[in-house]
Biopython code that builds the backbone (N, CA, C, O; Angstrom):
import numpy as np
from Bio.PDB.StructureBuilder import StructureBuilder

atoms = [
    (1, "UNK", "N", (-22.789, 69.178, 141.436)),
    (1, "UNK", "CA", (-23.664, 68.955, 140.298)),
    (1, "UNK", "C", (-23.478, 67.548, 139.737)),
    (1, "UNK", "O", (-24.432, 66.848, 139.396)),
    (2, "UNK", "N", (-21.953, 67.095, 139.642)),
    (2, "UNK", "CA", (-22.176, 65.607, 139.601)),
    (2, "UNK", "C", (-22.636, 64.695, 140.079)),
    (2, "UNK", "O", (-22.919, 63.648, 139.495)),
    (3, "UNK", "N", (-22.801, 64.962, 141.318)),
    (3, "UNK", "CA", (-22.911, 63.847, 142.226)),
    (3, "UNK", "C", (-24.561, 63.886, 142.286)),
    (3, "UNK", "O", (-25.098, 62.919, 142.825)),
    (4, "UNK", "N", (-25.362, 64.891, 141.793)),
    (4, "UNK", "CA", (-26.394, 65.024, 141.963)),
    (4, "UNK", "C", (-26.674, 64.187, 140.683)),
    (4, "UNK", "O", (-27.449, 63.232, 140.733)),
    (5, "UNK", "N", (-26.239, 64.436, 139.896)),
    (5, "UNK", "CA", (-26.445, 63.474, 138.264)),
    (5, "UNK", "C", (-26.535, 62.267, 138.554)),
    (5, "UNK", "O", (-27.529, 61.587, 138.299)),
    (6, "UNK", "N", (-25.142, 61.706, 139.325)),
    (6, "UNK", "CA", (-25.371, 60.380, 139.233)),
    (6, "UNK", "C", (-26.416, 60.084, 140.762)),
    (6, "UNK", "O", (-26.983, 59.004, 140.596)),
    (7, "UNK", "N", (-26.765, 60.640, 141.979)),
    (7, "UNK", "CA", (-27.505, 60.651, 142.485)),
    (7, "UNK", "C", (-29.073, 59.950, 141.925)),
    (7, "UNK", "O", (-29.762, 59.006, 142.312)),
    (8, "UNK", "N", (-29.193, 60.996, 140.786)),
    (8, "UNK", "CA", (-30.458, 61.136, 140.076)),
    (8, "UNK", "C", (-30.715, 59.764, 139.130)),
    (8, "UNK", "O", (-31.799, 59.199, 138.982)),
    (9, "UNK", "N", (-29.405, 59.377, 138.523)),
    (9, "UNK", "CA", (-29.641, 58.136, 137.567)),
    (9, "UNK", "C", (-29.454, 56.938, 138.354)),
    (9, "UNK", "O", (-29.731, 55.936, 137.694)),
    (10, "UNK", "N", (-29.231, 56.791, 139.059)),
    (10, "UNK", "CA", (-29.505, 55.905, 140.480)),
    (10, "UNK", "C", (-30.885, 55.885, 141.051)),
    (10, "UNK", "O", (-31.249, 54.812, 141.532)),
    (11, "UNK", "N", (-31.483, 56.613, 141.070)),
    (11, "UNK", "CA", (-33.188, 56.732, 141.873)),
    (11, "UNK", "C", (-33.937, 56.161, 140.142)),
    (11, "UNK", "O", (-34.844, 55.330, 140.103)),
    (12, "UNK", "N", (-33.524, 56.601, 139.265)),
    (12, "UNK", "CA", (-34.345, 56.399, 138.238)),
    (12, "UNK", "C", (-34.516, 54.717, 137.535)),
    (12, "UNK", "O", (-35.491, 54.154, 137.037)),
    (13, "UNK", "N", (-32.694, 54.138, 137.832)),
    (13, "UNK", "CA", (-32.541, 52.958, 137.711)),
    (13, "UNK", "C", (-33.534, 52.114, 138.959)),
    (13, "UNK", "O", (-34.163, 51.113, 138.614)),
    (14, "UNK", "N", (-33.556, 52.273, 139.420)),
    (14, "UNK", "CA", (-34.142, 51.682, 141.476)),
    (14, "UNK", "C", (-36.057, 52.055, 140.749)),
    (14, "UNK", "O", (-37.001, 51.265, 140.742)),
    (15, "UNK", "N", (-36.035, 52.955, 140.431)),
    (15, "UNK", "CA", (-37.390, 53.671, 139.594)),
    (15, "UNK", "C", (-37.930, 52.399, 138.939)),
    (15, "UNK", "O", (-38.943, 51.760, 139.223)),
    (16, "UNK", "N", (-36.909, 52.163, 137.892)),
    (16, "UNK", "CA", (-37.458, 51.027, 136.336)),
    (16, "UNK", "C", (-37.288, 50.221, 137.109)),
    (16, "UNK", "O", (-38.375, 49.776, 137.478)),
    (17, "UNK", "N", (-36.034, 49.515, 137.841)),
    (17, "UNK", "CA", (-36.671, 48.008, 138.037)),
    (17, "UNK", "C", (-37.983, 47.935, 138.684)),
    (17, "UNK", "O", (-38.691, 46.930, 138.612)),
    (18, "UNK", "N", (-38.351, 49.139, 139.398)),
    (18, "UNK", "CA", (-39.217, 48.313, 140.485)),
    (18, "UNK", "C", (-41.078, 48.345, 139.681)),
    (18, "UNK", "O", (-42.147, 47.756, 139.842)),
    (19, "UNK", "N", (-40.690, 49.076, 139.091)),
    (19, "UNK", "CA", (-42.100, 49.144, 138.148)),
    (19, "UNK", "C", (-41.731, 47.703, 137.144)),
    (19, "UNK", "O", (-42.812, 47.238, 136.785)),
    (20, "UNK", "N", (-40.846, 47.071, 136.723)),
    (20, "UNK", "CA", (-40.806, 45.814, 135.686)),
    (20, "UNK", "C", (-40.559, 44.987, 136.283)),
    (20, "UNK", "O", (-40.469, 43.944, 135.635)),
    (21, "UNK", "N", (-40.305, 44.867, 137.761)),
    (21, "UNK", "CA", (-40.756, 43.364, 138.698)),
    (21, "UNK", "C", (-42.050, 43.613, 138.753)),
    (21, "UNK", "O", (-42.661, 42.746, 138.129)),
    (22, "UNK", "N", (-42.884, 44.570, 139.315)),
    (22, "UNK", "CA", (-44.189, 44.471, 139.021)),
    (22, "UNK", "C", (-45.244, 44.372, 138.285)),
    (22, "UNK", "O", (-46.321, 43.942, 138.698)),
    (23, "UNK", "N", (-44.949, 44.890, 136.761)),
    (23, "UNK", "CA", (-45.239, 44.057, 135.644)),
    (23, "UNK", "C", (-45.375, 42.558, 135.394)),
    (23, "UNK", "O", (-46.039, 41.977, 134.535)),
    (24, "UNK", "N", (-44.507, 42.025, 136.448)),
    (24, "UNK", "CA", (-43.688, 40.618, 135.675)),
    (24, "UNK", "C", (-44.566, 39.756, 136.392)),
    (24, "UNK", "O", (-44.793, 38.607, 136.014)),
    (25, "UNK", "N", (-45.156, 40.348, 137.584)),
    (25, "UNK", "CA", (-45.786, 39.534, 138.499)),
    (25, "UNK", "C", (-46.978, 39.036, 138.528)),
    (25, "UNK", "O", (-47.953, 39.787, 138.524)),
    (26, "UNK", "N", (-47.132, 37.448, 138.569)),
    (26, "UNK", "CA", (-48.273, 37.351, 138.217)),
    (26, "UNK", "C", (-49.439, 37.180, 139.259)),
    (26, "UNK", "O", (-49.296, 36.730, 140.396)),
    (27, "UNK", "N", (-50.547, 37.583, 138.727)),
    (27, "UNK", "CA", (-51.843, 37.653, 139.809)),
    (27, "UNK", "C", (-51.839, 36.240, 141.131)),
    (27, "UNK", "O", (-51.391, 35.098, 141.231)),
    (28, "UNK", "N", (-52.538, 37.091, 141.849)),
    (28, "UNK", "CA", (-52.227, 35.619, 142.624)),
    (28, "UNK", "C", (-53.706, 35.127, 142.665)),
    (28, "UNK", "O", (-54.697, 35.806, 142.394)),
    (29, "UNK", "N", (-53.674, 33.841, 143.049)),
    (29, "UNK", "CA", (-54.809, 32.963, 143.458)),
    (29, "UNK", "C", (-55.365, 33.313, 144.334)),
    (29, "UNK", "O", (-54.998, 33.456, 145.500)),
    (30, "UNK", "N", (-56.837, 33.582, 143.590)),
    (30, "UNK", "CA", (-57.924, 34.646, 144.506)),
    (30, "UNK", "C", (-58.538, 33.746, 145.708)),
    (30, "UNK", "O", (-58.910, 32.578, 145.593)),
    (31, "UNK", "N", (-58.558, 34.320, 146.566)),
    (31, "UNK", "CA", (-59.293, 33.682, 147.699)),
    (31, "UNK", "C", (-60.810, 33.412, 148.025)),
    (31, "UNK", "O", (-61.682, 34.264, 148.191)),
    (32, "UNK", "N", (-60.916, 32.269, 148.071)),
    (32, "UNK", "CA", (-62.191, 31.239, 147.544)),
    (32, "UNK", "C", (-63.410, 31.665, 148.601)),
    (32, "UNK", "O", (-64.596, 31.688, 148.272)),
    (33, "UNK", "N", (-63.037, 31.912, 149.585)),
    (33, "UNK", "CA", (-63.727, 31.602, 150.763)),
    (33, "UNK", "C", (-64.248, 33.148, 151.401)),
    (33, "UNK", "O", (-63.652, 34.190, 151.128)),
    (34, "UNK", "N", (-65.670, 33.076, 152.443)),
    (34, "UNK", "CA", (-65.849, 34.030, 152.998)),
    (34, "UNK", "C", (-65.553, 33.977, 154.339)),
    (34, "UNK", "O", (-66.030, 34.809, 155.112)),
    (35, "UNK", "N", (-64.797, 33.069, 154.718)),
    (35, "UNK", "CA", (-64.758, 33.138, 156.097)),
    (35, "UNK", "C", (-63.024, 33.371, 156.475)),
    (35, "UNK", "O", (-62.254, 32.651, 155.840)),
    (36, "UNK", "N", (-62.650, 33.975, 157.095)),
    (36, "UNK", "CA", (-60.986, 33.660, 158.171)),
    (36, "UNK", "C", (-60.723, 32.481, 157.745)),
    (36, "UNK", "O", (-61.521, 31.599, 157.427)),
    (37, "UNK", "N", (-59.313, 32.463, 157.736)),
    (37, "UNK", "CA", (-58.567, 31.405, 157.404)),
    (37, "UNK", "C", (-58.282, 30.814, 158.703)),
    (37, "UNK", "O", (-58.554, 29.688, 159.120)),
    (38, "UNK", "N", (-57.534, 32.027, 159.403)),
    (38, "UNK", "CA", (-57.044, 31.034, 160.294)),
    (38, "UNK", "C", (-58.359, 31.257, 161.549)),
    (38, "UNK", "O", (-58.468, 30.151, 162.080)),
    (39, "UNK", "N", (-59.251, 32.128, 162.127)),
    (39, "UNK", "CA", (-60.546, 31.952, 163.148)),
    (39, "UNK", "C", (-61.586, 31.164, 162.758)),
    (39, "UNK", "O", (-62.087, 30.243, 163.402)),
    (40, "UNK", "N", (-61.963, 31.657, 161.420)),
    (40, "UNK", "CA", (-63.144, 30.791, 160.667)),
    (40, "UNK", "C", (-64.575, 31.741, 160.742)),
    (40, "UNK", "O", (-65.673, 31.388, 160.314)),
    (41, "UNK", "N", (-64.204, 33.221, 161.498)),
    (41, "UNK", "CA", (-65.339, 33.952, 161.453)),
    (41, "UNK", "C", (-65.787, 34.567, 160.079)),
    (41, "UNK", "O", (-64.986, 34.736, 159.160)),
    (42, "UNK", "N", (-66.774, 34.808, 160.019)),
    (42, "UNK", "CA", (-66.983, 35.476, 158.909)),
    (42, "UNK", "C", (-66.716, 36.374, 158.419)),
    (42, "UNK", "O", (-67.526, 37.250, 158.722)),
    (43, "UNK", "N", (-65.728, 36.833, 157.549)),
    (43, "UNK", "CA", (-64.711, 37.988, 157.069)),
    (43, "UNK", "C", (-66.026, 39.279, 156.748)),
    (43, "UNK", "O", (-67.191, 39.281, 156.351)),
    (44, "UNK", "N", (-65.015, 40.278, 157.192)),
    (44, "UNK", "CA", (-66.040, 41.445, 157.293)),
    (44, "UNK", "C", (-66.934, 41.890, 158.732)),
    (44, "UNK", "O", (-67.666, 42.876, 158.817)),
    (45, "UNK", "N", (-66.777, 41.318, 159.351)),
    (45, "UNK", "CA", (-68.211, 40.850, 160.344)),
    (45, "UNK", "C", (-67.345, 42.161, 161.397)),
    (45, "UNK", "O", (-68.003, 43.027, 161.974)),
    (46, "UNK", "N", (-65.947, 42.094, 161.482)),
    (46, "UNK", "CA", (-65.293, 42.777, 162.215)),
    (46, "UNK", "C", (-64.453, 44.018, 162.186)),
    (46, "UNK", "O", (-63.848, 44.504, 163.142)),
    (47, "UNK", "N", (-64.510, 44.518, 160.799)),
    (47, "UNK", "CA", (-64.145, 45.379, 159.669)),
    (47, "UNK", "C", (-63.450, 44.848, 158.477)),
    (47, "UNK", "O", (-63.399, 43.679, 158.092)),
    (48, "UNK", "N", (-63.158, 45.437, 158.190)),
    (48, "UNK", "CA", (-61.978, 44.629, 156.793)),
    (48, "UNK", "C", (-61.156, 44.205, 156.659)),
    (48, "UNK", "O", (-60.016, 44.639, 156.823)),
    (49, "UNK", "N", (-61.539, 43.152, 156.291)),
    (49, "UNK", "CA", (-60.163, 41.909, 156.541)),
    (49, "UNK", "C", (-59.187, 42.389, 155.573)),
    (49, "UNK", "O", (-59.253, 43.110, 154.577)),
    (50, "UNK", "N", (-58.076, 41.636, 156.302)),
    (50, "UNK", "CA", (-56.885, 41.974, 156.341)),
    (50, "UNK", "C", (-55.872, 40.907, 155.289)),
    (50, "UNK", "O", (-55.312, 39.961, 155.843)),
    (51, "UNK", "N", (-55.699, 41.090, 153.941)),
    (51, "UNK", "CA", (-55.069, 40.620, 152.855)),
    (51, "UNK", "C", (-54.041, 40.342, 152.605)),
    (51, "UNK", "O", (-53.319, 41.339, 152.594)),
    (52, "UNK", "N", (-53.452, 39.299, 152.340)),
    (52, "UNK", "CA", (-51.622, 39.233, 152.028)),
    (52, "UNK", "C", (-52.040, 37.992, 151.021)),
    (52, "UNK", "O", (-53.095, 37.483, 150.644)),
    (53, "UNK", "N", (-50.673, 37.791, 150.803)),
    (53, "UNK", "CA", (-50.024, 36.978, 149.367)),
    (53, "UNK", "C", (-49.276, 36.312, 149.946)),
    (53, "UNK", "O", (-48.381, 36.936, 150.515)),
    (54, "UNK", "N", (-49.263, 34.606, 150.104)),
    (54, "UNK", "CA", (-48.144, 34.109, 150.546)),
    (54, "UNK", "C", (-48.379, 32.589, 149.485)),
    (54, "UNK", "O", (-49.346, 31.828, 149.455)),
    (55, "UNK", "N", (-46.881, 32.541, 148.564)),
    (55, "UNK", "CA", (-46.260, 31.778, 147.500)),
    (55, "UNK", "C", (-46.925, 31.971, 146.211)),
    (55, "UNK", "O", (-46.621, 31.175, 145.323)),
    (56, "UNK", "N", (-47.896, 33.013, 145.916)),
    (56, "UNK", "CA", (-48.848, 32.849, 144.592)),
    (56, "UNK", "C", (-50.515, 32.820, 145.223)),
    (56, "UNK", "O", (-51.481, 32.866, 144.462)),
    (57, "UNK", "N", (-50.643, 32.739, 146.679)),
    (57, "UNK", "CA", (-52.607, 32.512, 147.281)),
    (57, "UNK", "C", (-52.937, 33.606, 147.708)),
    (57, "UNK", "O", (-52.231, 33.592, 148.716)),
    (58, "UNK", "N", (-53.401, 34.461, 147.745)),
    (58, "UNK", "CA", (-54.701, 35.540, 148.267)),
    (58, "UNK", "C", (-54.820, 34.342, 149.458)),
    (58, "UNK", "O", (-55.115, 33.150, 149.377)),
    (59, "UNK", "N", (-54.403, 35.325, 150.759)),
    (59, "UNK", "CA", (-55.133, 34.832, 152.052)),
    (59, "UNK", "C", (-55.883, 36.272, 152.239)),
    (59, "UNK", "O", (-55.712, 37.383, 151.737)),
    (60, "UNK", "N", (-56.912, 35.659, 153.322)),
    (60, "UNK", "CA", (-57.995, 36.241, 153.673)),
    (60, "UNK", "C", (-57.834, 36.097, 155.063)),
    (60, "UNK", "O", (-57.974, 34.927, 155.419)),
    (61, "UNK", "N", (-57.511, 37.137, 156.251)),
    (61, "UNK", "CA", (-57.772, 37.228, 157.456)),
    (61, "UNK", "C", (-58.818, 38.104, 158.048)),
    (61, "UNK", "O", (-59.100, 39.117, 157.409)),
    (62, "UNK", "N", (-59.575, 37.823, 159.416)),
    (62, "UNK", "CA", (-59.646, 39.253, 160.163)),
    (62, "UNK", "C", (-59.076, 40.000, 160.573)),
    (62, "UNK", "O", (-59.651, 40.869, 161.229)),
    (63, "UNK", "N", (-57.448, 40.049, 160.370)),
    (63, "UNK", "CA", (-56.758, 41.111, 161.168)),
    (63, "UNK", "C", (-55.373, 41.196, 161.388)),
    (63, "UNK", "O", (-54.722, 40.447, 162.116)),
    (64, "UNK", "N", (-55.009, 42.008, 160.820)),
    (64, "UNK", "CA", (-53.316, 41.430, 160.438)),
    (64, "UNK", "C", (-52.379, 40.732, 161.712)),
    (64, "UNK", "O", (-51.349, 40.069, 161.589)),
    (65, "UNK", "N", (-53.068, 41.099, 162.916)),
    (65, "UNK", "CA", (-52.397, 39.984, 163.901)),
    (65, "UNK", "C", (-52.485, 38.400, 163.767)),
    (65, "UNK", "O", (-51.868, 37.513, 164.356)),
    (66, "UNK", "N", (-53.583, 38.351, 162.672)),
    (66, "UNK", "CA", (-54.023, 36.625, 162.525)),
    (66, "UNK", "C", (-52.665, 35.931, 162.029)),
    (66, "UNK", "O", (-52.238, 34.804, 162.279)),
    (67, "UNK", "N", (-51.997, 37.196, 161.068)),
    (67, "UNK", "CA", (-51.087, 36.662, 159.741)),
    (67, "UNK", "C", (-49.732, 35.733, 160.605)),
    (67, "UNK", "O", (-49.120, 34.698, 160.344)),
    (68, "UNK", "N", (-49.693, 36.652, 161.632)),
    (68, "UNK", "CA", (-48.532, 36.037, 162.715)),
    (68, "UNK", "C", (-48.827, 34.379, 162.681)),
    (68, "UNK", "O", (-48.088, 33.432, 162.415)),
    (69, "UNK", "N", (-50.324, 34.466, 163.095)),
    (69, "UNK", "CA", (-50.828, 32.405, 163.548)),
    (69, "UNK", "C", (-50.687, 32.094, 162.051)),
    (69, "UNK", "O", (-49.602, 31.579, 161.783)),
    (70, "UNK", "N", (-51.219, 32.211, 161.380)),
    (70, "UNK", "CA", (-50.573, 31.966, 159.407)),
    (70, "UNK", "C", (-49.409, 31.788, 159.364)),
    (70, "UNK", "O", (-49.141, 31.002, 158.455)),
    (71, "UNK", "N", (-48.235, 32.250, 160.097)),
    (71, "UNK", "CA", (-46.647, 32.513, 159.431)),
    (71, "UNK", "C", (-46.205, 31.138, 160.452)),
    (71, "UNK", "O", (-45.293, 30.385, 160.112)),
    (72, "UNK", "N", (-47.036, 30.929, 161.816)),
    (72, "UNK", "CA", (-46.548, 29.815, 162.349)),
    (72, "UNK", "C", (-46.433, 28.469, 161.803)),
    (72, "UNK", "O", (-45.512, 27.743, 162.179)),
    (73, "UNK", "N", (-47.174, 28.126, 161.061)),
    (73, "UNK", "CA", (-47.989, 26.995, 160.294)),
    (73, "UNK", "C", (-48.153, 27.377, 159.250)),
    (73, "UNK", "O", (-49.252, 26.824, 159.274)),
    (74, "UNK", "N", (-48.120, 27.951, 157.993)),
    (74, "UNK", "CA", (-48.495, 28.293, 156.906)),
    (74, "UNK", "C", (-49.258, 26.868, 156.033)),
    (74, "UNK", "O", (-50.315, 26.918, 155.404)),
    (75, "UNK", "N", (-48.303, 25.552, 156.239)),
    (75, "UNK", "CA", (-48.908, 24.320, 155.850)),
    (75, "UNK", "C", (-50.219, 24.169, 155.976)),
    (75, "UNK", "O", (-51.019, 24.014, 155.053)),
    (76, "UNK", "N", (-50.526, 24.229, 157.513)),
    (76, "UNK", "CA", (-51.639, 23.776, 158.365)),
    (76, "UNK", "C", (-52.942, 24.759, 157.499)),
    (76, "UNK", "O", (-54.049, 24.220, 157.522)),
    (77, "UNK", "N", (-52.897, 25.494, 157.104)),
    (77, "UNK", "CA", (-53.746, 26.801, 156.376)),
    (77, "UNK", "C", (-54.153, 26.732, 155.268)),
    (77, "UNK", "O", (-55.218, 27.053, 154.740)),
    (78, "UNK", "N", (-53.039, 26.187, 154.841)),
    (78, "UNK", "CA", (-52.659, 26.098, 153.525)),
    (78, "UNK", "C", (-53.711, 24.632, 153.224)),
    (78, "UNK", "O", (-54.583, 24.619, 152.355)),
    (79, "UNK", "N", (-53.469, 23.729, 153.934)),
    (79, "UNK", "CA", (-54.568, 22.098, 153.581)),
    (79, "UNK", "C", (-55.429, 22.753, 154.099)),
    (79, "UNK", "O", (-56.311, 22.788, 153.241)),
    (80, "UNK", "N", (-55.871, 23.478, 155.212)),
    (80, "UNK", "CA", (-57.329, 23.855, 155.453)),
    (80, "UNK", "C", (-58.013, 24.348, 154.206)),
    (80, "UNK", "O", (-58.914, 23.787, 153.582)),
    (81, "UNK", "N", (-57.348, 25.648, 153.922)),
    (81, "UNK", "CA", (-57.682, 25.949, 152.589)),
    (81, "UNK", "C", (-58.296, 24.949, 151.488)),
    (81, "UNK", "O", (-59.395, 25.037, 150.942)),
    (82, "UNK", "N", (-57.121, 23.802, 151.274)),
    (82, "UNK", "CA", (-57.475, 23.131, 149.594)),
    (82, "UNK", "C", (-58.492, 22.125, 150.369)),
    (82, "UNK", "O", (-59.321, 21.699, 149.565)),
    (83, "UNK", "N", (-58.659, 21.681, 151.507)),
    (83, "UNK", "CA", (-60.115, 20.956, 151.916)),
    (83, "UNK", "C", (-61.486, 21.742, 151.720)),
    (83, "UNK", "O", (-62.584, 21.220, 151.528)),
    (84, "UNK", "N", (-61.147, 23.369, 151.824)),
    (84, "UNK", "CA", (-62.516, 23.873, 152.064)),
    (84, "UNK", "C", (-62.905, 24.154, 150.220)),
    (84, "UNK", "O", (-64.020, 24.450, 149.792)),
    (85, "UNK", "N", (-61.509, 23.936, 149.291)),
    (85, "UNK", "CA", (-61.957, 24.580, 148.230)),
    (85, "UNK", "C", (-62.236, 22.841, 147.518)),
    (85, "UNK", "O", (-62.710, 22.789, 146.383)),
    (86, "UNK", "N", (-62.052, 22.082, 147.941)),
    (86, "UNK", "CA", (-62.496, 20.711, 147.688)),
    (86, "UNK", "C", (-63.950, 20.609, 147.840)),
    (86, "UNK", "O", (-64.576, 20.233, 146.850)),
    (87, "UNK", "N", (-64.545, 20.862, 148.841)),
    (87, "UNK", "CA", (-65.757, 20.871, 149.564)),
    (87, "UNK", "C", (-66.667, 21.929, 148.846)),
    (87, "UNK", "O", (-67.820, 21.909, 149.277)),
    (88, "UNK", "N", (-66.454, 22.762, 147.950)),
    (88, "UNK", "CA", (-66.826, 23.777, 147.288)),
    (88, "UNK", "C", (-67.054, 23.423, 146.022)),
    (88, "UNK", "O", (-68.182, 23.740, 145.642)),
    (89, "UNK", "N", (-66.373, 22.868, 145.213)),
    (89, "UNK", "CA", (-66.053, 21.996, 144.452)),
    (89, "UNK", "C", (-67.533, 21.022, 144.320)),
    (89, "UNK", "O", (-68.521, 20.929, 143.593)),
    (90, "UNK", "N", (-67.176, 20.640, 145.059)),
    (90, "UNK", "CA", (-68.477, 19.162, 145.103)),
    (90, "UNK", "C", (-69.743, 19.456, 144.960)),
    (90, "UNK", "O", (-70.590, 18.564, 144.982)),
]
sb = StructureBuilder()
sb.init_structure("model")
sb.init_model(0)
sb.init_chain("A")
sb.init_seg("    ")
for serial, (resi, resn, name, xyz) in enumerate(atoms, 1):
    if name == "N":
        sb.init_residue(resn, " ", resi, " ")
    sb.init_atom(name, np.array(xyz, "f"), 0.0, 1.0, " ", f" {name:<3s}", serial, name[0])
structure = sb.get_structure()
């Protein structure tokens, strides 16, 4: 019965933090564009693209195998990106 107590106030502690890191977190930078980041096809065209968060940006893929070519280069994506949201801009 003890061990179940402290069992229990252990899952509940692990419980609160993980709900008040997620509170804490802030939205990320929505993704500008309708096309693949890293193919350049038109998102959707192939089912539903495939979403992640990398440093604070909403990327936008076709397909979570893309994220792999993203994780190689993240830079390279990353200036593609702020050129296309430059160009948007204008």
């Amino acid at each position: 019965m003890k061990n179940l107590k402290y069992i229990l106030s252990i899952i509940l502690v692990i419980v609160a933090v993980g709900i008040t890191s997620r509170a804490d977190d802030p939205k990320p930078k929505p993704y500008p564009l309708d096309t693949c980041l890293v193919c350049g096809m038109k998102l959707g065209e192939m089912g539903k693209p495939f979403v992640f968060v990398y440093k604070g940006q909403e990327i936008k893929v076709c397909d979570q195998s893309e994220q792999a070519d993203f994780d190689k280069d993240p830079q390279k994506y990353l200036k593609k990106l702020a050129d296309a949201e430059a160009k948007l801009k204008k």
